[in-house]
N, CA, C and O atoms as a printed pandas DataFrame, in Angstrom:
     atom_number atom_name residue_name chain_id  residue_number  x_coord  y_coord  z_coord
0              1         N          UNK        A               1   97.483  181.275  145.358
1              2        CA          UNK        A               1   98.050  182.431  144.707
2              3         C          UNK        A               1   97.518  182.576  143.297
3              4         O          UNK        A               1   97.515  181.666  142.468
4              5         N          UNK        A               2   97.076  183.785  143.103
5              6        CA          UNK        A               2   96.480  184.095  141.365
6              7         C          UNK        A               2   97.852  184.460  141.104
7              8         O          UNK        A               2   98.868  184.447  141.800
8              9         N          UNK        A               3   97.561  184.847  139.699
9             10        CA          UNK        A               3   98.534  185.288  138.462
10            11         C          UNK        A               3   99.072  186.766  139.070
11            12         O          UNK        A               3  100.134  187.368  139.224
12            13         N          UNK        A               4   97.852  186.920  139.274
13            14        CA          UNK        A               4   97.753  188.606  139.400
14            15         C          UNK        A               4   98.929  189.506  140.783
15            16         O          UNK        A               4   99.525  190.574  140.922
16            17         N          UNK        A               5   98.733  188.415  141.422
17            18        CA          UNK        A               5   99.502  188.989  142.630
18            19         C          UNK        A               5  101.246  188.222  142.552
19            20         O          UNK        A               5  102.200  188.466  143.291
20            21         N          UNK        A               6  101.152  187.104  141.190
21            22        CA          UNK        A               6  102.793  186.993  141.021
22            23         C          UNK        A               6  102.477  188.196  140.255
23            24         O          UNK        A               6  102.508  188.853  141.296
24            25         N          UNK        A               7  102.152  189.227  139.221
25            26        CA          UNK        A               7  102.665  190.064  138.357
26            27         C          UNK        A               7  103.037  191.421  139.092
27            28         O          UNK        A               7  103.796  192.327  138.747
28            29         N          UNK        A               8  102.197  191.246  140.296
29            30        CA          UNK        A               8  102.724  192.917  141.025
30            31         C          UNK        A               8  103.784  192.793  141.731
31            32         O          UNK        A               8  103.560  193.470  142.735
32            33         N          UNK        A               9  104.925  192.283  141.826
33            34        CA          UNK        A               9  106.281  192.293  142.164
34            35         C          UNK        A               9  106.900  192.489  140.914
35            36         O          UNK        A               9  107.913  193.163  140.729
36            37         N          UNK        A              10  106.300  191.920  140.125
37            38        CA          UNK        A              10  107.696  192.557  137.999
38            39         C          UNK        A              10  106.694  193.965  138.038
39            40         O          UNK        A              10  107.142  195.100  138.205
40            41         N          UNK        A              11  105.961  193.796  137.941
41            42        CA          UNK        A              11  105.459  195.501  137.737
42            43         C          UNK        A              11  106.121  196.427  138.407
43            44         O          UNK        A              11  106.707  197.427  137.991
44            45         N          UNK        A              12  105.981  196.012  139.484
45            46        CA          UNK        A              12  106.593  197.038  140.630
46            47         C          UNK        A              12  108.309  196.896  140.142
47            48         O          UNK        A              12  108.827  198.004  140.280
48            49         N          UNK        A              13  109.194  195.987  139.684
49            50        CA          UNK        A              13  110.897  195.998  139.718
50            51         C          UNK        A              13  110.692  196.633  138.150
51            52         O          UNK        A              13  111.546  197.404  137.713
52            53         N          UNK        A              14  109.842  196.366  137.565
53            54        CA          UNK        A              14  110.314  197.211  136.308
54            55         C          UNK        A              14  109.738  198.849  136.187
55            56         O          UNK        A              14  110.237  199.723  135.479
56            57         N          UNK        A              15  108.658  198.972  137.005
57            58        CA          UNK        A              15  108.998  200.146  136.897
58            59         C          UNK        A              15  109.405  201.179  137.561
59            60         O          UNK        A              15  109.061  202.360  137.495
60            61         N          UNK        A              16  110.480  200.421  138.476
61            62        CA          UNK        A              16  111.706  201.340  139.139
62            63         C          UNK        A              16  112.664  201.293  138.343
63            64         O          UNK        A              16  113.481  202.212  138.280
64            65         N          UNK        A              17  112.736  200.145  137.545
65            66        CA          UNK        A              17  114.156  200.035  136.208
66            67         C          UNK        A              17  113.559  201.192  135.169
67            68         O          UNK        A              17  114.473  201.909  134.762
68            69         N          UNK        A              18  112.627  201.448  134.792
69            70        CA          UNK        A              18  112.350  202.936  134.008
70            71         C          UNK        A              18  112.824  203.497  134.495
71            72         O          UNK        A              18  113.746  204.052  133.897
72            73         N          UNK        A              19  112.649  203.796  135.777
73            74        CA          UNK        A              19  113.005  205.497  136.268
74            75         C          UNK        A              19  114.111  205.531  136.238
75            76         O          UNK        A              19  114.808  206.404  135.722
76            77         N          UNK        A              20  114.470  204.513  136.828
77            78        CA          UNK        A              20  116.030  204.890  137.071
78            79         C          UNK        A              20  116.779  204.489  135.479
79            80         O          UNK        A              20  117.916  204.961  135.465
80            81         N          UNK        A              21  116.508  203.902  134.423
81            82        CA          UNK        A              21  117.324  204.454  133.120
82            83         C          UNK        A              21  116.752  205.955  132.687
83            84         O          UNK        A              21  117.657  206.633  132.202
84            85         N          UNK        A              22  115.563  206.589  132.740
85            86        CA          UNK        A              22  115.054  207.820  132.272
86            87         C          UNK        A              22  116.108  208.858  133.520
87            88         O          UNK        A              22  116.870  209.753  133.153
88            89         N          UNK        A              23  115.937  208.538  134.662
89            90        CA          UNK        A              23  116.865  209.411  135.335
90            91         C          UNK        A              23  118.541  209.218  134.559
91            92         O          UNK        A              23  119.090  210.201  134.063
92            93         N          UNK        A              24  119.131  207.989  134.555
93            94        CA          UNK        A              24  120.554  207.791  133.679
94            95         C          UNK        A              24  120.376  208.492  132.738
95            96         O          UNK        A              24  120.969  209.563  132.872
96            97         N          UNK        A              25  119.756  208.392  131.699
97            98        CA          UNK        A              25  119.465  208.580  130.359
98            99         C          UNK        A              25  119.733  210.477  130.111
99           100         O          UNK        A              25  120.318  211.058  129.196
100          101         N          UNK        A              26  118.952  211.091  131.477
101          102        CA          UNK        A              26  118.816  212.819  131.635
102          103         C          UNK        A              26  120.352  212.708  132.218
103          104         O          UNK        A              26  120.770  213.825  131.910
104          105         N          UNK        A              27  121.074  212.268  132.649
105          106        CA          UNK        A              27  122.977  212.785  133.418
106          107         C          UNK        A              27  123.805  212.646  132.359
107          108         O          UNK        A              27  124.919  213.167  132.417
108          109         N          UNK        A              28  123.344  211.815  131.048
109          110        CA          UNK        A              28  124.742  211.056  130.519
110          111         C          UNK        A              28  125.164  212.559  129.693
111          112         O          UNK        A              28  124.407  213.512  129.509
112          113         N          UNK        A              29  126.674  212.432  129.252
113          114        CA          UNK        A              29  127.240  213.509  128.642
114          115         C          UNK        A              29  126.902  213.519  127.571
115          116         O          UNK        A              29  126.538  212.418  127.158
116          117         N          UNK        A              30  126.838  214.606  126.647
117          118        CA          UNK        A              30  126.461  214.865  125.442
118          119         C          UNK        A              30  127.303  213.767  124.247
119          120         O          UNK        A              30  126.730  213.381  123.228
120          121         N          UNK        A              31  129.009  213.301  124.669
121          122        CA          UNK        A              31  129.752  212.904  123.514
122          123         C          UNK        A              31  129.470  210.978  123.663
123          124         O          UNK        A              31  129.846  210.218  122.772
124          125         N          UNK        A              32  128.857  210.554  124.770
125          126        CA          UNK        A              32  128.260  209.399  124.990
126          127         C          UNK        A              32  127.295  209.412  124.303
127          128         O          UNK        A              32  127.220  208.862  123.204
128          129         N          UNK        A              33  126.381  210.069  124.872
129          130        CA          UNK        A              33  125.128  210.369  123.895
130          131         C          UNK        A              33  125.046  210.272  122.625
131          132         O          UNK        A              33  124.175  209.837  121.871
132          133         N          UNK        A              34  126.138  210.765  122.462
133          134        CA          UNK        A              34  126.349  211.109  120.642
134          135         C          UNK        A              34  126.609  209.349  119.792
135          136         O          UNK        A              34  126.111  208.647  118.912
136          137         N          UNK        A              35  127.603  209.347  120.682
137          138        CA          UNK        A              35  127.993  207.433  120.419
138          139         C          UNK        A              35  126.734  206.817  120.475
139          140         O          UNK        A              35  126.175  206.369  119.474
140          141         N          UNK        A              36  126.171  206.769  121.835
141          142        CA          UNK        A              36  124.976  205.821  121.364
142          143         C          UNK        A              36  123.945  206.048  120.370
143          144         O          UNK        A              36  123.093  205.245  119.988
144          145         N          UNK        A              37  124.159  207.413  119.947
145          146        CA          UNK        A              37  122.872  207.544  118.732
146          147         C          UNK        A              37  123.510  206.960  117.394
147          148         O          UNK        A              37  122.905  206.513  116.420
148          149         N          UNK        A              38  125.156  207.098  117.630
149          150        CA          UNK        A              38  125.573  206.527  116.240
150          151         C          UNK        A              38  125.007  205.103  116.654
151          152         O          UNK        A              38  124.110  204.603  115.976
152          153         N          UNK        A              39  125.366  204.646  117.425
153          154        CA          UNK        A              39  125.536  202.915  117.337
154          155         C          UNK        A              39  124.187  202.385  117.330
155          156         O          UNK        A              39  124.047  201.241  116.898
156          157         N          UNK        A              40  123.099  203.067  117.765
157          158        CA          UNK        A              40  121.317  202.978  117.352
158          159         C          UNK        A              40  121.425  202.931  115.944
159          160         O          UNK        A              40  121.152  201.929  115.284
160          161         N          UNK        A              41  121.840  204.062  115.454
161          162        CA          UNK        A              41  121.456  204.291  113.878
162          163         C          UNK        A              41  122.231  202.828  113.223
163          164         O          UNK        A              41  121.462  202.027  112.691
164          165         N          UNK        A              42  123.491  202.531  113.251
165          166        CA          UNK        A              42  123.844  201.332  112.528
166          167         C          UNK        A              42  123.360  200.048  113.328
167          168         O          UNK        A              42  123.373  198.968  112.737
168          169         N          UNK        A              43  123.048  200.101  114.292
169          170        CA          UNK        A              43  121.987  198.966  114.405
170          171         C          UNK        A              43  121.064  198.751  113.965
171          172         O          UNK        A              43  120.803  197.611  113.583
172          173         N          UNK        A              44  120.212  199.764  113.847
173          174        CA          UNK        A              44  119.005  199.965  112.878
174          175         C          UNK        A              44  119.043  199.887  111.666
175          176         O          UNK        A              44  118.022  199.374  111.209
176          177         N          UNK        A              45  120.044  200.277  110.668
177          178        CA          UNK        A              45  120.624  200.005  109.424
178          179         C          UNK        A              45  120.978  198.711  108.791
179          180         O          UNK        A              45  120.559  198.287  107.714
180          181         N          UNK        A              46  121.978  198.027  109.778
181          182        CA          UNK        A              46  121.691  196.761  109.515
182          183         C          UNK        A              46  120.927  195.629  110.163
183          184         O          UNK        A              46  121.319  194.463  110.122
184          185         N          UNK        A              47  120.029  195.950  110.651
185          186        CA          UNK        A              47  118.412  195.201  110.413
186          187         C          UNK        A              47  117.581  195.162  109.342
187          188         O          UNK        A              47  116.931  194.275  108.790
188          189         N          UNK        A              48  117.845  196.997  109.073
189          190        CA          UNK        A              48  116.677  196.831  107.802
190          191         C          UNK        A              48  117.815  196.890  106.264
191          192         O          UNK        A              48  117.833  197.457  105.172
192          193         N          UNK        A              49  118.568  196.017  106.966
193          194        CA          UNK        A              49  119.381  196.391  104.926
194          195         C          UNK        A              49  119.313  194.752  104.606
195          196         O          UNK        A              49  119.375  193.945  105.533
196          197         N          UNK        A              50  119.201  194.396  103.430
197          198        CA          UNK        A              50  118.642  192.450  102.832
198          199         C          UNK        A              50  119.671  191.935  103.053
199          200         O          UNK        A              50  120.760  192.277  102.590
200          201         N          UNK        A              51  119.490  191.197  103.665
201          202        CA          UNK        A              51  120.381  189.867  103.783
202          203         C          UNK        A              51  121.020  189.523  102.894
203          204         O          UNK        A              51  120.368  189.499  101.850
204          205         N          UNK        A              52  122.673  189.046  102.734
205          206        CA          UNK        A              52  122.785  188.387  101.007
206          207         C          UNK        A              52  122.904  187.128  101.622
207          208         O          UNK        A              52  123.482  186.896  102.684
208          209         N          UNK        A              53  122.198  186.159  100.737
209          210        CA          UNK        A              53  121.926  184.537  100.962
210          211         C          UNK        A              53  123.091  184.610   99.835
211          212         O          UNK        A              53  123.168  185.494   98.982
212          213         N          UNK        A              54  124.141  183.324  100.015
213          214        CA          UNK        A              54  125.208  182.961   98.986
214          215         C          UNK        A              54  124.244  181.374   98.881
215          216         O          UNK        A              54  124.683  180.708   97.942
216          217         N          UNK        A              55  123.322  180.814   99.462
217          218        CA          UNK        A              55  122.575  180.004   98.439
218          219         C          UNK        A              55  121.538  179.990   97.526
219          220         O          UNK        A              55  120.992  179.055   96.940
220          221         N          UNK        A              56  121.304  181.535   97.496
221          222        CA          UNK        A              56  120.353  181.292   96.331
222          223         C          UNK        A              56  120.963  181.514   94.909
223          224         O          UNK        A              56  120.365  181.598   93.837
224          225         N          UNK        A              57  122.584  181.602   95.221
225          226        CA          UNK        A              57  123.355  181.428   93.810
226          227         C          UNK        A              57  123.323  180.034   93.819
227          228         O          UNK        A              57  122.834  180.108   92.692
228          229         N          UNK        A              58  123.375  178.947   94.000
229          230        CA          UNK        A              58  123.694  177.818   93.926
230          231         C          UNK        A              58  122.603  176.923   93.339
231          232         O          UNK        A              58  122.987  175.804   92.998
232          233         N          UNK        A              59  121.301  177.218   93.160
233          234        CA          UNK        A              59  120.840  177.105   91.482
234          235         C          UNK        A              59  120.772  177.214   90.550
235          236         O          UNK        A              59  120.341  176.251   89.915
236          237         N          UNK        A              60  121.128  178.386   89.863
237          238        CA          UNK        A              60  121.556  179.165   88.960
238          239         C          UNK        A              60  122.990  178.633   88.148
239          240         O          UNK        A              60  123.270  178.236   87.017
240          241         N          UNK        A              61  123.796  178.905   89.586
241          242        CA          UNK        A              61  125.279  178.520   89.299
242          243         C          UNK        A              61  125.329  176.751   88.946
243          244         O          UNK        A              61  126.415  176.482   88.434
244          245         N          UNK        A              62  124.765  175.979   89.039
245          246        CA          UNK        A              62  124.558  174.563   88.700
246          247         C          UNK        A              62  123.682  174.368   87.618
247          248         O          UNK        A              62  123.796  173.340   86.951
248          249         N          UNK        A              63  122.852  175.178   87.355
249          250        CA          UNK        A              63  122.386  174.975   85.729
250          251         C          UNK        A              63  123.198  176.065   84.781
251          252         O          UNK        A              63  123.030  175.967   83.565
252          253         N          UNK        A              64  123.825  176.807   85.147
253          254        CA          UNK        A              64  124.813  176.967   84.283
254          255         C          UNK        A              64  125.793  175.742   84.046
255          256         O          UNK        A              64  126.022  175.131   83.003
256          257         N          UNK        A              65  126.368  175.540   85.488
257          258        CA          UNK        A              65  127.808  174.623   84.962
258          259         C          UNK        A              65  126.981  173.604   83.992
259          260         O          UNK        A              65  127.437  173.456   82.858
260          261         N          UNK        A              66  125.687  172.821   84.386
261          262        CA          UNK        A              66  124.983  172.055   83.172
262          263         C          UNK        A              66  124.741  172.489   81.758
263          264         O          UNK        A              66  124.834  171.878   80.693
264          265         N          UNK        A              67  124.483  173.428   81.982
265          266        CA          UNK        A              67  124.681  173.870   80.609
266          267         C          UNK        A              67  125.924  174.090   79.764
267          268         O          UNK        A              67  125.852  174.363   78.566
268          269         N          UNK        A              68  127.451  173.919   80.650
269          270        CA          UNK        A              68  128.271  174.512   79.701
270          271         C          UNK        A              68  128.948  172.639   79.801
271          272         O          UNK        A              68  129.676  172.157   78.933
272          273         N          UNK        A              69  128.519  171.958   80.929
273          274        CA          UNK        A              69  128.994  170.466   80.261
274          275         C          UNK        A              69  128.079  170.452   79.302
275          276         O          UNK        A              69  128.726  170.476   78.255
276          277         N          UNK        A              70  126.973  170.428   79.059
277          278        CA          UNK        A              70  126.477  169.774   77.704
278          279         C          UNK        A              70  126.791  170.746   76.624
279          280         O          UNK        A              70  126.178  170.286   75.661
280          281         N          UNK        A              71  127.329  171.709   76.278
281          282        CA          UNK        A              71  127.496  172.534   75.424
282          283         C          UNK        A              71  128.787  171.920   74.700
283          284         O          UNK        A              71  128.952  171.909   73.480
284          285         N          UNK        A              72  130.001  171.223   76.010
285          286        CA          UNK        A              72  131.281  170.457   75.835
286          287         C          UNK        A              72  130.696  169.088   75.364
287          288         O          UNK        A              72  131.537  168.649   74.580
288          289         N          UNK        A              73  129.942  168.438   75.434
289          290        CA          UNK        A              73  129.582  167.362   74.982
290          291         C          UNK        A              73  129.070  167.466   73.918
291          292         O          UNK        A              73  129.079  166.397   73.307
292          293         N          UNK        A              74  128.469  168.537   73.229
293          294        CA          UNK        A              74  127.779  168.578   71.909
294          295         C          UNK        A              74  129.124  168.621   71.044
295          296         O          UNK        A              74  129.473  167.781   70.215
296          297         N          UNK        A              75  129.849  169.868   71.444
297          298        CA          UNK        A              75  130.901  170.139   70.583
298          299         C          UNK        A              75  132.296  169.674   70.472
299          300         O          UNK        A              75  133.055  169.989   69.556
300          301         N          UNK        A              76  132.523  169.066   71.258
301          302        CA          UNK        A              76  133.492  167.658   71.296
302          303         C          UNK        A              76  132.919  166.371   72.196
303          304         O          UNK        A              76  132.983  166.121   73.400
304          305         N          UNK        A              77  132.443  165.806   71.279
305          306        CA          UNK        A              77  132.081  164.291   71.616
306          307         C          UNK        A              77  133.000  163.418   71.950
307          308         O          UNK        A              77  134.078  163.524   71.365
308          309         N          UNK        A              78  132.880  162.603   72.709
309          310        CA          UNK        A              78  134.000  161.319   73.075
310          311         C          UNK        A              78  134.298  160.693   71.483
311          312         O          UNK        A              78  133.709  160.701   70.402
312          313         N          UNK        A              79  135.398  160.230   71.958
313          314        CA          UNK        A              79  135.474  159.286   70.025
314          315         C          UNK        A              79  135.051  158.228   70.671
315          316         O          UNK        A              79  135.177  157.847   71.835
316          317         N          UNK        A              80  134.263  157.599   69.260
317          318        CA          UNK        A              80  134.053  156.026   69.415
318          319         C          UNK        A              80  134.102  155.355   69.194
319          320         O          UNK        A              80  133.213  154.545   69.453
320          321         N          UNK        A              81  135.012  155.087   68.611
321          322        CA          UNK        A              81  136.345  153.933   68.024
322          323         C          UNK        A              81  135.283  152.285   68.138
323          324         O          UNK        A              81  135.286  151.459   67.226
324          325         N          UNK        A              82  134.647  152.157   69.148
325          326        CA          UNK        A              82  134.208  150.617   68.763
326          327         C          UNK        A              82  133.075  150.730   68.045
327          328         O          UNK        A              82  132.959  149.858   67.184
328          329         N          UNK        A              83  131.958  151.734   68.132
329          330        CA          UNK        A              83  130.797  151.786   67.174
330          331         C          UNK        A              83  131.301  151.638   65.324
331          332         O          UNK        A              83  130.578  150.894   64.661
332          333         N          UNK        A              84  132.531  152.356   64.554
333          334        CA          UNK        A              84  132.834  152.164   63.714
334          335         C          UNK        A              84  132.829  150.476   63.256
335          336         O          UNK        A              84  132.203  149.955   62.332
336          337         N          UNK        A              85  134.202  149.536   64.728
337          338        CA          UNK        A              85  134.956  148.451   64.174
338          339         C          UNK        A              85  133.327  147.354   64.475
339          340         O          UNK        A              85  133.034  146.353   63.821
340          341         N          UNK        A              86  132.635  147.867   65.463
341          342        CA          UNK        A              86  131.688  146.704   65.134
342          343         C          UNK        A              86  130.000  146.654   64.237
343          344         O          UNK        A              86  129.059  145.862   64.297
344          345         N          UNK        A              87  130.285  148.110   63.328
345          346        CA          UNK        A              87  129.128  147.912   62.345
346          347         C          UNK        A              87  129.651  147.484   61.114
347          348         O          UNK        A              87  130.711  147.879   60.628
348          349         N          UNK        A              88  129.049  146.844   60.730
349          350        CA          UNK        A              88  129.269  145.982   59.387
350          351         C          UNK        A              88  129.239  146.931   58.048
351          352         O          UNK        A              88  128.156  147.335   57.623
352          353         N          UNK        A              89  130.174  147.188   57.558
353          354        CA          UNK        A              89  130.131  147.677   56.201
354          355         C          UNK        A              89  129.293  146.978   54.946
355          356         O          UNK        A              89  129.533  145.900   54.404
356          357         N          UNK        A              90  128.525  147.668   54.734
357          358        CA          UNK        A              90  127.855  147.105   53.575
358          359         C          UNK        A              90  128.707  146.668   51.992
359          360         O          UNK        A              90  128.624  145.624   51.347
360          361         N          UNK        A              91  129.250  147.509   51.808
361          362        CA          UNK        A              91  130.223  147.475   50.465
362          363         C          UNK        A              91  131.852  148.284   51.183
363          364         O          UNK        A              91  131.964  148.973   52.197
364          365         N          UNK        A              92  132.916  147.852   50.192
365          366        CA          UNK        A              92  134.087  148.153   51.066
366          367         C          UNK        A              92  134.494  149.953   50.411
367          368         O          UNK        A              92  135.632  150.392   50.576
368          369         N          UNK        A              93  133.565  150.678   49.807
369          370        CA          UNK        A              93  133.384  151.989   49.658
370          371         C          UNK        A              93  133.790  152.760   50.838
371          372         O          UNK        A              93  134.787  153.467   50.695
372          373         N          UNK        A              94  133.130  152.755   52.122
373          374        CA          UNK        A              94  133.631  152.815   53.355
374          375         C          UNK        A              94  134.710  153.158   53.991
375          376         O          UNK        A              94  134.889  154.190   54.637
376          377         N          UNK        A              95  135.706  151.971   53.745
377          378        CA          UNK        A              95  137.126  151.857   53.887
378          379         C          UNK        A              95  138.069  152.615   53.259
379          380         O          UNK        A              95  139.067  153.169   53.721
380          381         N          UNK        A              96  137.458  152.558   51.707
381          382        CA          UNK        A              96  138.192  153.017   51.164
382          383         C          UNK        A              96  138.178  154.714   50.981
383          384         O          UNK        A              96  139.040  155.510   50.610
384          385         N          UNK        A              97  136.906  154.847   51.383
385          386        CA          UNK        A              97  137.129  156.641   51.280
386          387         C          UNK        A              97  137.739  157.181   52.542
387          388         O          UNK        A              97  138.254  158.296   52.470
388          389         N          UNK        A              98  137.754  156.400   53.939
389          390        CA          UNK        A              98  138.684  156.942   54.405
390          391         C          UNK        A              98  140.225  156.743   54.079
391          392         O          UNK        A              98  141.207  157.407   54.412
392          393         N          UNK        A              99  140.089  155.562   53.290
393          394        CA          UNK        A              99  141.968  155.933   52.767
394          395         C          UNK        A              99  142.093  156.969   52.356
395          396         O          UNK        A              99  142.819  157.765   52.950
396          397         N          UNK        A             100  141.393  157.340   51.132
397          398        CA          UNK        A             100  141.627  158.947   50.314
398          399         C          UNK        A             100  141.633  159.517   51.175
399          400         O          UNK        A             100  142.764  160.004   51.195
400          401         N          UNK        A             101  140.764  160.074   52.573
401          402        CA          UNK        A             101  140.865  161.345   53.302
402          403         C          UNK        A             101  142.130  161.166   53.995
403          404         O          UNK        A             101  142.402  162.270   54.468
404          405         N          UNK        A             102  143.125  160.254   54.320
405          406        CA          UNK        A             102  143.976  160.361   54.921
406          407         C          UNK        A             102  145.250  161.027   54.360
407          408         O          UNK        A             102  145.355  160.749   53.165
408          409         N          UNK        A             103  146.285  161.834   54.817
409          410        CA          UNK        A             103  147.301  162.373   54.206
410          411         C          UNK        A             103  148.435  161.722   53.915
411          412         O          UNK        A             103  149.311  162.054   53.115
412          413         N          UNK        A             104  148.325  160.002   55.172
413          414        CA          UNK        A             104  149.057  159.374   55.466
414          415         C          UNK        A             104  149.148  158.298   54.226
415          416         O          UNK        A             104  148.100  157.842   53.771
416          417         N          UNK        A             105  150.271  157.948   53.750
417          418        CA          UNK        A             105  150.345  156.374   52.658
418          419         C          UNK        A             105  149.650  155.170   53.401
419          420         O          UNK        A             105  149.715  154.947   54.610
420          421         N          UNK        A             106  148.972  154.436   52.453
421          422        CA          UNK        A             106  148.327  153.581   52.702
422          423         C          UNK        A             106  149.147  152.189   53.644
423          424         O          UNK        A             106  150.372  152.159   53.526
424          425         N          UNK        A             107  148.593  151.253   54.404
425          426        CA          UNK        A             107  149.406  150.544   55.209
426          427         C          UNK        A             107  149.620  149.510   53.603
427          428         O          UNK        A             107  149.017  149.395   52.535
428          429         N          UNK        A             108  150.617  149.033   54.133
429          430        CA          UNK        A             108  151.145  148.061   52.854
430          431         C          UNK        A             108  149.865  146.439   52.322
431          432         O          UNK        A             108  149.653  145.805   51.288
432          433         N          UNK        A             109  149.317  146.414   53.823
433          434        CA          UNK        A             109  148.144  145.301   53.873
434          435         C          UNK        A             109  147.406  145.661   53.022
435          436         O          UNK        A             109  147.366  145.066   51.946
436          437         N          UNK        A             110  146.588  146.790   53.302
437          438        CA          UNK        A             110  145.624  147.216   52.309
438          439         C          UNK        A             110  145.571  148.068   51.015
439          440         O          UNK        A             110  144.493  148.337   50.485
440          441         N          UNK        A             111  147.100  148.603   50.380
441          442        CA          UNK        A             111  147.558  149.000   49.621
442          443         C          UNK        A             111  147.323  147.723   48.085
443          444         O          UNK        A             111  147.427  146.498   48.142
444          445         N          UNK        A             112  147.094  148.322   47.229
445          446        CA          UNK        A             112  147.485  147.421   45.854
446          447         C          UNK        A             112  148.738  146.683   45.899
447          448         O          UNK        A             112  149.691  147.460   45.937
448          449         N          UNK        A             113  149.059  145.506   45.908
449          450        CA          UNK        A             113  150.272  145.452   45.607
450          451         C          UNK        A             113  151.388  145.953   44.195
451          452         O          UNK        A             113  152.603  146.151   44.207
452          453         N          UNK        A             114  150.330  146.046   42.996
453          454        CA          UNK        A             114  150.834  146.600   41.864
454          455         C          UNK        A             114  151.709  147.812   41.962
455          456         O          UNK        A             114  152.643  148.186   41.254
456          457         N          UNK        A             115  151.063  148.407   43.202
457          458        CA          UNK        A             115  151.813  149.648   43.466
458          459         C          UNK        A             115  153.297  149.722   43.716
459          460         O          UNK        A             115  153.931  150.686   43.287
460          461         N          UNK        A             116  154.058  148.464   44.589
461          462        CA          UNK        A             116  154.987  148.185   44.803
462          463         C          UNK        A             116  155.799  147.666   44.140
463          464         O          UNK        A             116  156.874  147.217   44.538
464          465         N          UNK        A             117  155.328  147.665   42.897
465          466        CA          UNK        A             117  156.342  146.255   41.645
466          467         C          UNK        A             117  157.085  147.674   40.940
467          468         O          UNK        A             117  158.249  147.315   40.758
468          469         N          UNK        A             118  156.979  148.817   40.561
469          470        CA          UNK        A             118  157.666  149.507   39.427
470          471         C          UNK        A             118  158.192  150.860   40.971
471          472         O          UNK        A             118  158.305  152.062   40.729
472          473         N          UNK        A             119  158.335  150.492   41.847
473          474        CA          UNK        A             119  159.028  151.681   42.837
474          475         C          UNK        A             119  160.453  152.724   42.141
475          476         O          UNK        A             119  160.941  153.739   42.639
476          477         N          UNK        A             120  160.789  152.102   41.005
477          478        CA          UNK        A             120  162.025  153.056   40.069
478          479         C          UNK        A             120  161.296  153.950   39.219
479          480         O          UNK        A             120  161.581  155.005   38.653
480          481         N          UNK        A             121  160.127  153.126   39.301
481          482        CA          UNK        A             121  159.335  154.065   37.711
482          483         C          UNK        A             121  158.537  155.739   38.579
483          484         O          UNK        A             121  158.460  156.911   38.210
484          485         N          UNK        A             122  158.249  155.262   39.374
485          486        CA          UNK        A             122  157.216  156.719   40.843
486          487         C          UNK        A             122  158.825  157.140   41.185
487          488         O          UNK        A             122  159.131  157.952   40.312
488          489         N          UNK        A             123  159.703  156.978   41.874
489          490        CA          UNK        A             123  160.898  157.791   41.983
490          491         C          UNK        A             123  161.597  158.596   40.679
491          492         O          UNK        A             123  162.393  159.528   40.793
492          493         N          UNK        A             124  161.204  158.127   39.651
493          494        CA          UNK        A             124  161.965  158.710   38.173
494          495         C          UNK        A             124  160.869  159.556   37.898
495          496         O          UNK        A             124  161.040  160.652   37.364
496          497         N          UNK        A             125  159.900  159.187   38.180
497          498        CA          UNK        A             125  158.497  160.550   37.971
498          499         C          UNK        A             125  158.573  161.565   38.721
499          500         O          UNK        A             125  158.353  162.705   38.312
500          501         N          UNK        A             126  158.954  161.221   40.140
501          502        CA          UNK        A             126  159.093  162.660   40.899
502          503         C          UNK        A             126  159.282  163.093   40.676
503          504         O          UNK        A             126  158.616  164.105   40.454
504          505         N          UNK        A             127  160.828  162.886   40.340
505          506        CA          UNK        A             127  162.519  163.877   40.319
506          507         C          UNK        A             127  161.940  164.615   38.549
507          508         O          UNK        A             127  162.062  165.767   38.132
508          509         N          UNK        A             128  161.387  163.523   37.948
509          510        CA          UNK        A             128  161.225  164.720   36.709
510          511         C          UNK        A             128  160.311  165.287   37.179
511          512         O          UNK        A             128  160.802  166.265   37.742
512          513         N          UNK        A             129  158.832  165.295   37.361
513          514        CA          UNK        A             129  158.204  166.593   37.907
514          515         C          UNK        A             129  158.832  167.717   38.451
515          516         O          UNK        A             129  158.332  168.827   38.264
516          517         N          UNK        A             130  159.909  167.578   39.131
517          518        CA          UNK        A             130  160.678  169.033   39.697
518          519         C          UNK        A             130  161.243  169.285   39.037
519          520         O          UNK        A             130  161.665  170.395   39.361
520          521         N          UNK        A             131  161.931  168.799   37.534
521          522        CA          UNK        A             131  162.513  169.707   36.509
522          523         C          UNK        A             131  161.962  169.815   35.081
523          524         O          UNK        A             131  162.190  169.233   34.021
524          525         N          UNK        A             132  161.066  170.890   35.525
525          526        CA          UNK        A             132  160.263  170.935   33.800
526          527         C          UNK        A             132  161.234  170.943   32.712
527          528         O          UNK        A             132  162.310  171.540   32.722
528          529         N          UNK        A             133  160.700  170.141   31.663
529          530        CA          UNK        A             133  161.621  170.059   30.079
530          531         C          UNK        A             133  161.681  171.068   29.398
531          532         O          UNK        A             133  160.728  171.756   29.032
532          533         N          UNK        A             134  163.114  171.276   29.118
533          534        CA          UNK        A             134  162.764  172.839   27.814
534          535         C          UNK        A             134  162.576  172.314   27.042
535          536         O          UNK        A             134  163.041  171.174   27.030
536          537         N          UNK        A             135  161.745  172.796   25.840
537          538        CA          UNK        A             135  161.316  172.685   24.528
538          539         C          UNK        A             135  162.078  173.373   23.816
539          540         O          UNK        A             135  161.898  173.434   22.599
């Protein structure tokens, strides 16, 4: 058996399946008709309308979120409380200017003690600061 003589039996069944949809095709009613031209046209419509891919956001959207962690990392840094306690102060300047920046009284350890010997004399200074002297 050649090729040729399996193809003339589909030749021959398909093209009795033409005729007979071109014969269907000439009976059907006009409001069928009408339907299938709609439902051609939006078949055809969405074939040729673009695809939306939701992964080709997902590069974009990940170098953003990178960008807005490191934007949080520039502008609030972790504290780092052990880099301070384990570099060595050269002179105790250091220490002491963060006492001044603090609003808080000094801890009593690292306070003068002189400070603590006349505590009647800083309470009698206050109270007069809040009442100026007439002259």
């Amino acid at each position: 058996m050649t090729s040729s003589k399996k193809n003339r039996p589909d030749k021959h069944v398909e093209q009795r399946a033409r005729e007979l949809w071109h014969e269907a095709a000439q009976r059907i009613d006009p409001a069928t008709a009408g339907r299938l031209r709609a439902a051609r046209r939006q078949a055809l419509e969405a074939a040729q309308a673009p695809a939306h891919h939701p992964v080709r956001w997902l590069i974009p959207t990940g170098a953003f979120a990178v960008i807005a962690l490191a934007a949080m990392m520039v502008w609030h840094p972790l504290p780092q409380h052990h880099e301070a306690a384990s570099a060595p102060a050269l002179n105790g300047s250091a220490d002491s200017t963060a006492d001044l920046d603090s609003d808080l009284p000094p801890d009593a350890d690292k306070a003068d003690p002189n400070l603590y010997q006349n505590l009647d004399f800083y309470g009698w200074l206050a109270t007069a600061d809040s009442h100026p002297a007439n002259r």
